[in-house]
ZADO-1210 file (C-alpha; in nm, 4 decimals, padded with zeros to 6 digits):
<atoms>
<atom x="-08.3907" y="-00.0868" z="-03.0064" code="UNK" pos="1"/>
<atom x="-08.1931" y="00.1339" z="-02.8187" code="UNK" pos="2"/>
<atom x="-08.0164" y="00.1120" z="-02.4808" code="UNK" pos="3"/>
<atom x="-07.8446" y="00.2930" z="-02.2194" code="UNK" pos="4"/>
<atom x="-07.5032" y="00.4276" z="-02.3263" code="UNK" pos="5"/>
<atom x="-07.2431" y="00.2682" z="-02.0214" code="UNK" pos="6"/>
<atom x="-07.0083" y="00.5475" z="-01.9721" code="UNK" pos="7"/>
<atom x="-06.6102" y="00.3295" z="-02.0163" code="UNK" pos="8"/>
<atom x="-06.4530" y="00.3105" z="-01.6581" code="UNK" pos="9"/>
<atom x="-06.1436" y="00.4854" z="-01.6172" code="UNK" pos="10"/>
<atom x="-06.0554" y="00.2943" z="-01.2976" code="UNK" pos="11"/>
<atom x="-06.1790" y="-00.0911" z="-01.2699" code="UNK" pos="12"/>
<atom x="-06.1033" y="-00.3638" z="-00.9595" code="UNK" pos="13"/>
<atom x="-06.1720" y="-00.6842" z="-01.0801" code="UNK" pos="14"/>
<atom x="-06.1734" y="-00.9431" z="-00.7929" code="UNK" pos="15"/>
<atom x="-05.8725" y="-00.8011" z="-00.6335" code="UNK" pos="16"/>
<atom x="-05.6907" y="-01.0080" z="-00.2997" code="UNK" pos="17"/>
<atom x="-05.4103" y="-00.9056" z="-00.0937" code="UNK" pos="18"/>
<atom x="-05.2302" y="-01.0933" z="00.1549" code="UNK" pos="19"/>
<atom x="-04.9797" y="-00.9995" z="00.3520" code="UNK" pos="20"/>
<atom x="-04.7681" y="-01.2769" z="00.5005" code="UNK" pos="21"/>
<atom x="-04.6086" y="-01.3587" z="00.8260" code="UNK" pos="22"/>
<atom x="-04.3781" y="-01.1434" z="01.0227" code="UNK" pos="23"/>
<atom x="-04.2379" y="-01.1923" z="01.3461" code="UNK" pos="24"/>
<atom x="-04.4853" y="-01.2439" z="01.5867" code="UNK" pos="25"/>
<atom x="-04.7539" y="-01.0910" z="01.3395" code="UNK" pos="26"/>
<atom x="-04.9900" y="-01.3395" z="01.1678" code="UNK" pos="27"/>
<atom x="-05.0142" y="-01.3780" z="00.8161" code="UNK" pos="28"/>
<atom x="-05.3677" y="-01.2127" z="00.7129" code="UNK" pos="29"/>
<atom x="-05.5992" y="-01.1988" z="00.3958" code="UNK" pos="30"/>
<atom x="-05.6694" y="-00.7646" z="00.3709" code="UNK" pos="31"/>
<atom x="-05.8726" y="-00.7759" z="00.0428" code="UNK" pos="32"/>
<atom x="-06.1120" y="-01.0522" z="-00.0759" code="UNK" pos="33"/>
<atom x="-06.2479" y="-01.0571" z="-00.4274" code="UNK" pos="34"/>
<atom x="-06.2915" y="-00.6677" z="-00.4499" code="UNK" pos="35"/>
<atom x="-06.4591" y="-00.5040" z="-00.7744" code="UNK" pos="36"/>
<atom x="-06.5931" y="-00.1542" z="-00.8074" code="UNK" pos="37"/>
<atom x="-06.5700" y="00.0804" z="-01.1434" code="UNK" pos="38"/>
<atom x="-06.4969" y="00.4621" z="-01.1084" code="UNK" pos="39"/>
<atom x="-06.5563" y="00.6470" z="-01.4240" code="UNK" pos="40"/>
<atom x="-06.3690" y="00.9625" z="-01.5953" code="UNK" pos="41"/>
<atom x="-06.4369" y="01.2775" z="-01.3818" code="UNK" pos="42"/>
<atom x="-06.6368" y="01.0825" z="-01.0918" code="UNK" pos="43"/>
<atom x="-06.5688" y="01.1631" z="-00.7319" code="UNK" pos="44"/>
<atom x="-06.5995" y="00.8025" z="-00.5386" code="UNK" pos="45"/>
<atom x="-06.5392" y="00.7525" z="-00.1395" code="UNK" pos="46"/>
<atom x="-06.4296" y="00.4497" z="00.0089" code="UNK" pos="47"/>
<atom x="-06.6000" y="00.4250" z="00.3521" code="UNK" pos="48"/>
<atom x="-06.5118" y="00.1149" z="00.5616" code="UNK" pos="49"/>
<atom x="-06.4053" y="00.0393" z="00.9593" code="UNK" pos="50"/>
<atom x="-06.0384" y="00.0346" z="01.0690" code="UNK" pos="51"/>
<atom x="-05.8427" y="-00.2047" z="00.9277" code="UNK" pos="52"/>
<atom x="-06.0526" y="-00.3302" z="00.6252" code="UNK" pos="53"/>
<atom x="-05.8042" y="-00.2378" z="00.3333" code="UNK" pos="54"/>
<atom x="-05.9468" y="00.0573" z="00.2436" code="UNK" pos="55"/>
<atom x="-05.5463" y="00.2163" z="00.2179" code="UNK" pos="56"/>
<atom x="-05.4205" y="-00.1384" z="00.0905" code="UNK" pos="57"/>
<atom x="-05.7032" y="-00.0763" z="-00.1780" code="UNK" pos="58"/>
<atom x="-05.6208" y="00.2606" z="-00.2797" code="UNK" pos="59"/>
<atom x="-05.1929" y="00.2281" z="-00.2418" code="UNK" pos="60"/>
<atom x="-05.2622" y="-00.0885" z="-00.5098" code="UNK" pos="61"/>
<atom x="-05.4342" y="00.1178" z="-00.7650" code="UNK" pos="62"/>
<atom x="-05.1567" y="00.3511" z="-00.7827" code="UNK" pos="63"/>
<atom x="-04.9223" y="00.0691" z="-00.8306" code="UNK" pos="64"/>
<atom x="-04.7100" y="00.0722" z="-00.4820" code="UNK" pos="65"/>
<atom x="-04.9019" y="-00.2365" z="-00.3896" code="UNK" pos="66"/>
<atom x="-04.9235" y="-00.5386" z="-00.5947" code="UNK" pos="67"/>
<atom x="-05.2236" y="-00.7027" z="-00.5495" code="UNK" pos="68"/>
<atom x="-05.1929" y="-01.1000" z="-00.5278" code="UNK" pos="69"/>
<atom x="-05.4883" y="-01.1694" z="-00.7054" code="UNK" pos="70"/>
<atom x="-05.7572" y="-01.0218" z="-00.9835" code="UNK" pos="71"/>
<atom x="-05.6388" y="-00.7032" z="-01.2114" code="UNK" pos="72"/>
<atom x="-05.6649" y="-00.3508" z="-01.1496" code="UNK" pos="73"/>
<atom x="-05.6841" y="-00.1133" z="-01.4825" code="UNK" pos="74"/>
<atom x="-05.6258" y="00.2556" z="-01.4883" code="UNK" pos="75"/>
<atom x="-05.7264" y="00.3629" z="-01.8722" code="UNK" pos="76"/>
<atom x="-05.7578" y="00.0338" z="-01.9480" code="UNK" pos="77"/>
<atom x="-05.3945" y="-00.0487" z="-01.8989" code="UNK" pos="78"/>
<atom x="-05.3035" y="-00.3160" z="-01.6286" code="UNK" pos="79"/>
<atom x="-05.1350" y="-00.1449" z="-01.3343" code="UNK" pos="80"/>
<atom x="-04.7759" y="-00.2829" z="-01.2275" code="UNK" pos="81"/>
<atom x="-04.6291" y="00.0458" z="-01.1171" code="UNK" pos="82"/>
<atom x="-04.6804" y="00.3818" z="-01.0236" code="UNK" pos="83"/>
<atom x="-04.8053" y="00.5679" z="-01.3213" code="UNK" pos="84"/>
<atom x="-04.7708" y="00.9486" z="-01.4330" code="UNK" pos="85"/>
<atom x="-05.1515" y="00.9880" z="-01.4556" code="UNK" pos="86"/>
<atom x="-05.2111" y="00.8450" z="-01.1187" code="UNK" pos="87"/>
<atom x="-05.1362" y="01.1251" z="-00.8197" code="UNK" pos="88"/>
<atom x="-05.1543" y="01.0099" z="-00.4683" code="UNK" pos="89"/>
<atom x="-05.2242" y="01.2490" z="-00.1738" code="UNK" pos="90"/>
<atom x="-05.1890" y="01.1149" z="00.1952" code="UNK" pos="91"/>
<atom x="-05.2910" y="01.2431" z="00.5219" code="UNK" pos="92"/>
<atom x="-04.9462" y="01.3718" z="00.6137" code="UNK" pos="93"/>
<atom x="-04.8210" y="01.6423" z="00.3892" code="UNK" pos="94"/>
<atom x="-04.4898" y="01.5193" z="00.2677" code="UNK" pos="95"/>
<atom x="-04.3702" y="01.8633" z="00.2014" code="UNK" pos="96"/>
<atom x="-03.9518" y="01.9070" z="00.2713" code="UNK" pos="97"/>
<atom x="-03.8827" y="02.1349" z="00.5465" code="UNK" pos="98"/>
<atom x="-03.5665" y="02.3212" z="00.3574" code="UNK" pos="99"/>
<atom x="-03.7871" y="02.4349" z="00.0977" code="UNK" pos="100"/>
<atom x="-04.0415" y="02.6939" z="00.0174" code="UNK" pos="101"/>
<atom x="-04.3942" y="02.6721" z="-00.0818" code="UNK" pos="102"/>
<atom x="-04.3505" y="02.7025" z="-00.4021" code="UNK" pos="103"/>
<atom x="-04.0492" y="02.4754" z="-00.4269" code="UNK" pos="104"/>
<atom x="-04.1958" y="02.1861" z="-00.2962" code="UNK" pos="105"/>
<atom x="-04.5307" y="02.2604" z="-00.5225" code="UNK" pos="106"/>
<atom x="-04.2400" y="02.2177" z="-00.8155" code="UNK" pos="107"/>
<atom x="-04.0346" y="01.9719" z="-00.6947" code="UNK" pos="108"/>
<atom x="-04.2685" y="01.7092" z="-00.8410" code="UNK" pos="109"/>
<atom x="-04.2712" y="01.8041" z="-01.1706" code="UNK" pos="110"/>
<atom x="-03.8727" y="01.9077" z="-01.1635" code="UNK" pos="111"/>
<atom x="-03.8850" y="01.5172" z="-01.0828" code="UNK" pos="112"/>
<atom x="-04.0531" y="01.3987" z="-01.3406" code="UNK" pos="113"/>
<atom x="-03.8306" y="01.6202" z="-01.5652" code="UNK" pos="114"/>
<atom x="-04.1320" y="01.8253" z="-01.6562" code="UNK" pos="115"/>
<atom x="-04.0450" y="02.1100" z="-01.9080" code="UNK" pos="116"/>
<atom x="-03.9620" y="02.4216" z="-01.6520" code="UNK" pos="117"/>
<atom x="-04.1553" y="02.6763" z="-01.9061" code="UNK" pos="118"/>
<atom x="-04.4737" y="02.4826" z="-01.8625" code="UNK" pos="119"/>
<atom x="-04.4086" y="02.4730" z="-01.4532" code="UNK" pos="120"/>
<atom x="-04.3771" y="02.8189" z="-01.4658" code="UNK" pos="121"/>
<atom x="-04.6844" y="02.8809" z="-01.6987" code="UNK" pos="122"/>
<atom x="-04.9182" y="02.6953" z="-01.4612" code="UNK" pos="123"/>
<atom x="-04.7958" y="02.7679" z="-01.1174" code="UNK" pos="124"/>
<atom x="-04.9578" y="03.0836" z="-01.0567" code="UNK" pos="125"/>
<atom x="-05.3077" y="02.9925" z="-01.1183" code="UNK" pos="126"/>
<atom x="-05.2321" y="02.6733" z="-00.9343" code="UNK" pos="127"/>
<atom x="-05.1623" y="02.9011" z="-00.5864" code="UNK" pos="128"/>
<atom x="-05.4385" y="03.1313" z="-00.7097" code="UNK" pos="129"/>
<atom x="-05.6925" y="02.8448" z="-00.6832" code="UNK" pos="130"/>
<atom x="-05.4977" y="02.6882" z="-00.3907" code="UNK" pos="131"/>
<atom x="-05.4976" y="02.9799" z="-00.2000" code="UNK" pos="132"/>
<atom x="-05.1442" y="03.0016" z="-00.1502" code="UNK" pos="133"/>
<atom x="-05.0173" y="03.3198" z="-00.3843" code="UNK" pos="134"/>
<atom x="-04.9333" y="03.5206" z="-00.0579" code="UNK" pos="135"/>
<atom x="-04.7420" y="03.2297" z="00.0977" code="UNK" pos="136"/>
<atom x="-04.5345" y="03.0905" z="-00.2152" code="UNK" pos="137"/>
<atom x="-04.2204" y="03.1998" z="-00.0363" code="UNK" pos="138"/>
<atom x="-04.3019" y="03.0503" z="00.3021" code="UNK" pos="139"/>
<atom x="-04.1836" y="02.7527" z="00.4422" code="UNK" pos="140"/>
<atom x="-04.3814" y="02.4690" z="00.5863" code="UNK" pos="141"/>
<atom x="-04.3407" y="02.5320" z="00.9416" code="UNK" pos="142"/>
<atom x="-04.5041" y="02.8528" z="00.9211" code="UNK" pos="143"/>
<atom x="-04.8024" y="02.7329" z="00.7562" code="UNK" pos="144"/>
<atom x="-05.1281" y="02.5798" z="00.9165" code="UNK" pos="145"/>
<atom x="-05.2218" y="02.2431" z="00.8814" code="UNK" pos="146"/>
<atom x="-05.4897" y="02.2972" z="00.5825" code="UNK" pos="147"/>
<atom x="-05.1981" y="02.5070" z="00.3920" code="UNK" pos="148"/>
<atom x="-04.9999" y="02.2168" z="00.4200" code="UNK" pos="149"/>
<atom x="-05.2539" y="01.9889" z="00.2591" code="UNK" pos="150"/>
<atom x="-05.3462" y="02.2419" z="-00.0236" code="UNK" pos="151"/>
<atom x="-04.9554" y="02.2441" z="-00.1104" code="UNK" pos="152"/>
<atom x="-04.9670" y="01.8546" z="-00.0818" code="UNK" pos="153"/>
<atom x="-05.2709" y="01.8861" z="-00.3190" code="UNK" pos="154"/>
<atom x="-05.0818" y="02.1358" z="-00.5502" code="UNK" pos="155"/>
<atom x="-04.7785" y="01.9306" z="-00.5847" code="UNK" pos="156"/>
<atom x="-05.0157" y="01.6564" z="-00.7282" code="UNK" pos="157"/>
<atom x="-05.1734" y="01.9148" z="-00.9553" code="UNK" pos="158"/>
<atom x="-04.9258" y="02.0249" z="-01.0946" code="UNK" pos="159"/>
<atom x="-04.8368" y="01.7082" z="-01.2452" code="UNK" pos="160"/>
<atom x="-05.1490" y="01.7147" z="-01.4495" code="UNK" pos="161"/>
<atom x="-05.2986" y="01.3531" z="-01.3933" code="UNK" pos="162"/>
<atom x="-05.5956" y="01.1847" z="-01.4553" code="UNK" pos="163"/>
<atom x="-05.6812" y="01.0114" z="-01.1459" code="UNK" pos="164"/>
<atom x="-05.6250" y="01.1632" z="-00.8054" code="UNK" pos="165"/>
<atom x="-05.5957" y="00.9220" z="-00.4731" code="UNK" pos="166"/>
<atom x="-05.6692" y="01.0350" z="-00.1769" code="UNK" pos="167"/>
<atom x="-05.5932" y="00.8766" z="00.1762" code="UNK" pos="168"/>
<atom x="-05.7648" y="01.0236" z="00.4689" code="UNK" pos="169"/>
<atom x="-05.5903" y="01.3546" z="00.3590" code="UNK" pos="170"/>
<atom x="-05.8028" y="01.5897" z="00.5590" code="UNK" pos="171"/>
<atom x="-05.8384" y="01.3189" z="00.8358" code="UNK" pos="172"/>
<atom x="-05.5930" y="01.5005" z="01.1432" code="UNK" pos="173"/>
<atom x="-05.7623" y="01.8346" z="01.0539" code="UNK" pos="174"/>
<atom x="-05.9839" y="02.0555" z="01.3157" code="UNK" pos="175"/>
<atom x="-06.3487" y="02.0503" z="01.1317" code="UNK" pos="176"/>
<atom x="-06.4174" y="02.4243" z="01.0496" code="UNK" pos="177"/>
<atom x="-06.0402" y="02.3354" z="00.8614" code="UNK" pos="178"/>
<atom x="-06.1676" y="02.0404" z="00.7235" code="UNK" pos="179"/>
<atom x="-06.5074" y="02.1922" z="00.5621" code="UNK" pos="180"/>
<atom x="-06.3170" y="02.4650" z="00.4109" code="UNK" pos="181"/>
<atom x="-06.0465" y="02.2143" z="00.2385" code="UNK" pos="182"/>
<atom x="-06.3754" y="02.0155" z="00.1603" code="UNK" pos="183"/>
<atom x="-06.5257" y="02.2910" z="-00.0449" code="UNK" pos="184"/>
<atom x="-06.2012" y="02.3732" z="-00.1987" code="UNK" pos="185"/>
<atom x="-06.1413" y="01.9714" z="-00.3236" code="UNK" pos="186"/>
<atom x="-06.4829" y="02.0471" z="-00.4709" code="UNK" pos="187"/>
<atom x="-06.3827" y="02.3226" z="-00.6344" code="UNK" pos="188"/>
<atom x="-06.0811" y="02.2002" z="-00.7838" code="UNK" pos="189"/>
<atom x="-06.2325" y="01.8787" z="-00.9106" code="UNK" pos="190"/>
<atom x="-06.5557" y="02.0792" z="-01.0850" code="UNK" pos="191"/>
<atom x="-06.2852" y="02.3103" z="-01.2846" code="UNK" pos="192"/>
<atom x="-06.0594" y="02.0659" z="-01.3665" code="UNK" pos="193"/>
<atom x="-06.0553" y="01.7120" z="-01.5754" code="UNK" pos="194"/>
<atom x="-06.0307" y="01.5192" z="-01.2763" code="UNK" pos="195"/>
<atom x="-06.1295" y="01.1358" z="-01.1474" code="UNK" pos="196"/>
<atom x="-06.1420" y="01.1521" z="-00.7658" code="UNK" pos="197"/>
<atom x="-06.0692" y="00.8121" z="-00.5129" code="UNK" pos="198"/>
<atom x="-06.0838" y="00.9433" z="-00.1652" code="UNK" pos="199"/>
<atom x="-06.0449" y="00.6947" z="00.1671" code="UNK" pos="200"/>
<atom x="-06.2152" y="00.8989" z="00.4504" code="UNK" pos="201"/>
<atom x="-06.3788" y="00.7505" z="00.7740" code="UNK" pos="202"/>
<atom x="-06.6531" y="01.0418" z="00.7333" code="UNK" pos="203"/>
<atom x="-06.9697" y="00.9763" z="00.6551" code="UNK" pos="204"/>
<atom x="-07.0544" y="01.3296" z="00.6322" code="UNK" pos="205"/>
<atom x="-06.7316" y="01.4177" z="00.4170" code="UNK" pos="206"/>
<atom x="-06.8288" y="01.1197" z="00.2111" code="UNK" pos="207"/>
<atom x="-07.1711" y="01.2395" z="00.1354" code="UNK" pos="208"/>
<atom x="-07.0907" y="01.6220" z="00.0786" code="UNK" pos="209"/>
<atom x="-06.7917" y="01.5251" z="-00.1712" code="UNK" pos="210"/>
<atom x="-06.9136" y="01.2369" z="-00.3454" code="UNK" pos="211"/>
<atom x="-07.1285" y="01.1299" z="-00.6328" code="UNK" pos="212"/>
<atom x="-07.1160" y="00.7425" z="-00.5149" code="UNK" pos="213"/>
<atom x="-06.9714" y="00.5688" z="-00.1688" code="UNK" pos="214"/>
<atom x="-06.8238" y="00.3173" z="-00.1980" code="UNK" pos="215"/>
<atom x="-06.8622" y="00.0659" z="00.1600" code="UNK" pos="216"/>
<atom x="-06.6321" y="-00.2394" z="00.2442" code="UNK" pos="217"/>
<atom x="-06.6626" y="-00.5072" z="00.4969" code="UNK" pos="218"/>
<atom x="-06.4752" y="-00.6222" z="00.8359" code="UNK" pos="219"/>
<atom x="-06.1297" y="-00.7462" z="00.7114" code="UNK" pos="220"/>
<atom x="-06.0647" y="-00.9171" z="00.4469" code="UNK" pos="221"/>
<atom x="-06.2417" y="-00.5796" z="00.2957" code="UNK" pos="222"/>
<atom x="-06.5310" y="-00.6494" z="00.0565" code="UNK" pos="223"/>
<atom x="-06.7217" y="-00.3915" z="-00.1069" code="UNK" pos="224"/>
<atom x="-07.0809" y="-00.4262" z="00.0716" code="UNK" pos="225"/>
<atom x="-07.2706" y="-00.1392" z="-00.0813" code="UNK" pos="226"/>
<atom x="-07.2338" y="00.1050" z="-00.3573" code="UNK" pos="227"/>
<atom x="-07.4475" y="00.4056" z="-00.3246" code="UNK" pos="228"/>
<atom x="-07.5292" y="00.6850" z="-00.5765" code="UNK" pos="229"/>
<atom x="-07.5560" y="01.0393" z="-00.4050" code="UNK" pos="230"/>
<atom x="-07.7585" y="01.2869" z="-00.5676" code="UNK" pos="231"/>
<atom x="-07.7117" y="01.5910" z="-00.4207" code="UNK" pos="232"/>
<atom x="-07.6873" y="01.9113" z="-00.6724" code="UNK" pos="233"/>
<atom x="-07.3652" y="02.0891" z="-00.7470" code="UNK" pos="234"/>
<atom x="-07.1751" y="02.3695" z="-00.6157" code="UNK" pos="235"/>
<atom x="-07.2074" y="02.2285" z="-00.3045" code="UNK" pos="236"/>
<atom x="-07.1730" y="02.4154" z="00.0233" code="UNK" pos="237"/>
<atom x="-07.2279" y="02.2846" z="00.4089" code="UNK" pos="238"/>
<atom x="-07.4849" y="02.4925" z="00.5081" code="UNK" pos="239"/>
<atom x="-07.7228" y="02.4466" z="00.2296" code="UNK" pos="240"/>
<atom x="-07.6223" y="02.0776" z="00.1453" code="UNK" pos="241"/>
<atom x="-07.6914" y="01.9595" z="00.4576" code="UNK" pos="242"/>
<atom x="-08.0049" y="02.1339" z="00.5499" code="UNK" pos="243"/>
<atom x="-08.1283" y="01.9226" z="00.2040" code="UNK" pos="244"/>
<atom x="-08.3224" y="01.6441" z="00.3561" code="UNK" pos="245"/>
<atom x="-08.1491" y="01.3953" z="00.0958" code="UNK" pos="246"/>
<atom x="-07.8126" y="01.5039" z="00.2948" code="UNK" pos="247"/>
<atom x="-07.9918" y="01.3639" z="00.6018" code="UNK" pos="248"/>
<atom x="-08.1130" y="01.0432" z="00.4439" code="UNK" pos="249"/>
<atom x="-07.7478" y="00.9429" z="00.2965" code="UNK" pos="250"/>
<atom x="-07.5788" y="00.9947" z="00.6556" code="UNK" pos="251"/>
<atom x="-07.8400" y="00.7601" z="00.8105" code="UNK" pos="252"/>
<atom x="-07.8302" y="00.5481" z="00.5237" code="UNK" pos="253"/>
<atom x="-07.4654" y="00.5012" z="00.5573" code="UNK" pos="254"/>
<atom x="-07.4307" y="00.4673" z="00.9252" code="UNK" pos="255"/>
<atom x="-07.6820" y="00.1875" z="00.9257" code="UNK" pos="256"/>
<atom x="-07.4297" y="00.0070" z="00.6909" code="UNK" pos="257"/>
<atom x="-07.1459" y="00.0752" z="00.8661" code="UNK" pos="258"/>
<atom x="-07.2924" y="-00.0171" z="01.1896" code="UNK" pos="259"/>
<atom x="-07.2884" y="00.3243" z="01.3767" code="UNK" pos="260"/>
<atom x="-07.6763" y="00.2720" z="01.4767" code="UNK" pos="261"/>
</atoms>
């Protein structure tokens, strides 16, 4: 008798808590309570939740700058303690260095790491071919837009080669025609490559165009309420994906769990 193959997850929460304790005149308060979800190798997953329900706490834990205080987190099946070299993390502000180029700060993560400079080299220029960035390698951060900022932010993560990509509200201070574009581009970049996408986002729209599941949590302390499978077809593009009717249905879907209507 045969069964249903379960596909190994690359990224598994098992009834994670965090607490953070008194400070000052701030309260001591539970974030996380008993949260388990599963991501699997070369999934893109959304976290969707309101303000303030660990959604961050969640995603800064799995790539070991949190501990959490209780449950285990796994990344390939290894307990996580610290940050990891297969783990990248991408925030919301571009943490680019002023003093240095483009293409400096899309290296200066790997010269970090002490990452063999022939192998840089090798896969830097397809990296700003994909990014979009070849013309403006020799540029420095002030004179790029907001969006070229988070593509470099992206690259710098790229270029480290890792597994599992985090993603906090990285697109979140972007105008939207911006934001669509970098959407379509994260798309992209995750079809042609090996990776497993996390990304935070208080979109429900972004969550449903990027995602193959969303991921909801609670009111703080952040439970996961609802995990929802979207099947919508790949490459995906705004105009068409969202004149699909199953587009539609998600979105309302969604915002009746999160309470928008």
């Amino acid at each position: 008798m045969s069964g249903s193959i379960v596909t190994p997850a690359l990224i598994e929460v098992e009834g994670a808590g965090k607490r953070f304790a008194a400070r000052g005149d701030a309260q001591a308060f539970t974030a996380l309570d008993d949260v388990s979800l599963r991501v699997c190798p070369r999934e893109f997953v959304s976290i969707l939740g309101p303000s303030g329900c660990g959604k961050s706490t969640l995603l800064r834990m799995i790539a070991g700058l949190v501990p959490c205080d209780s449950g285990a987190i796994r990344v390939g099946g290894q307990t996580v303690g610290k940050p990891a070299d297969d783990i990248g993390v991408v925030f919301q502000t571009s943490n680019m260095l002023p003093w240095l180029t483009v293409g400096a700060n899309i290296r200066l993560g790997a010269k970090l790491r002490k990452l063999p400079r022939e192998r840089i080299e090798a896969r830097l220029p397809a990296l700003l071919d994909t990014l979009g960035l070849t013309q403006f390698v020799d540029r420095y951060p002030h004179e790029l837009s907001g969006g070229m900022r988070q593509r470099a932010a992206i690259g710098q993560i790229l270029l480290l080669e890792p597994r599992v990509m985090l993603m906090d509200e990285p697109f979140g201070a972007l105008d939207a025609l911006t934001r669509d574009r970098l959407n379509v581009e994260m798309l992209r970049i995750w079809q042609q490559s090996t990776l497993t996408v996390l990304l935070v986002t208080h979109s429900i729209h972004e969550a449903v165009f990027l995602s193959d599941r969303v991921i909801v949590m609670s009111e703080r302390p952040g439970r996961v309420l609802h995990d929802m499978k979207i099947d919508l077809p790949h490459p995906r593009q705004p105009d068409t994906t969202r004149s699909d009717p199953r587009y539609g249905h998600y979105v309302a879907e969604l915002s009746k769990m999160m309470g928008v209507f």
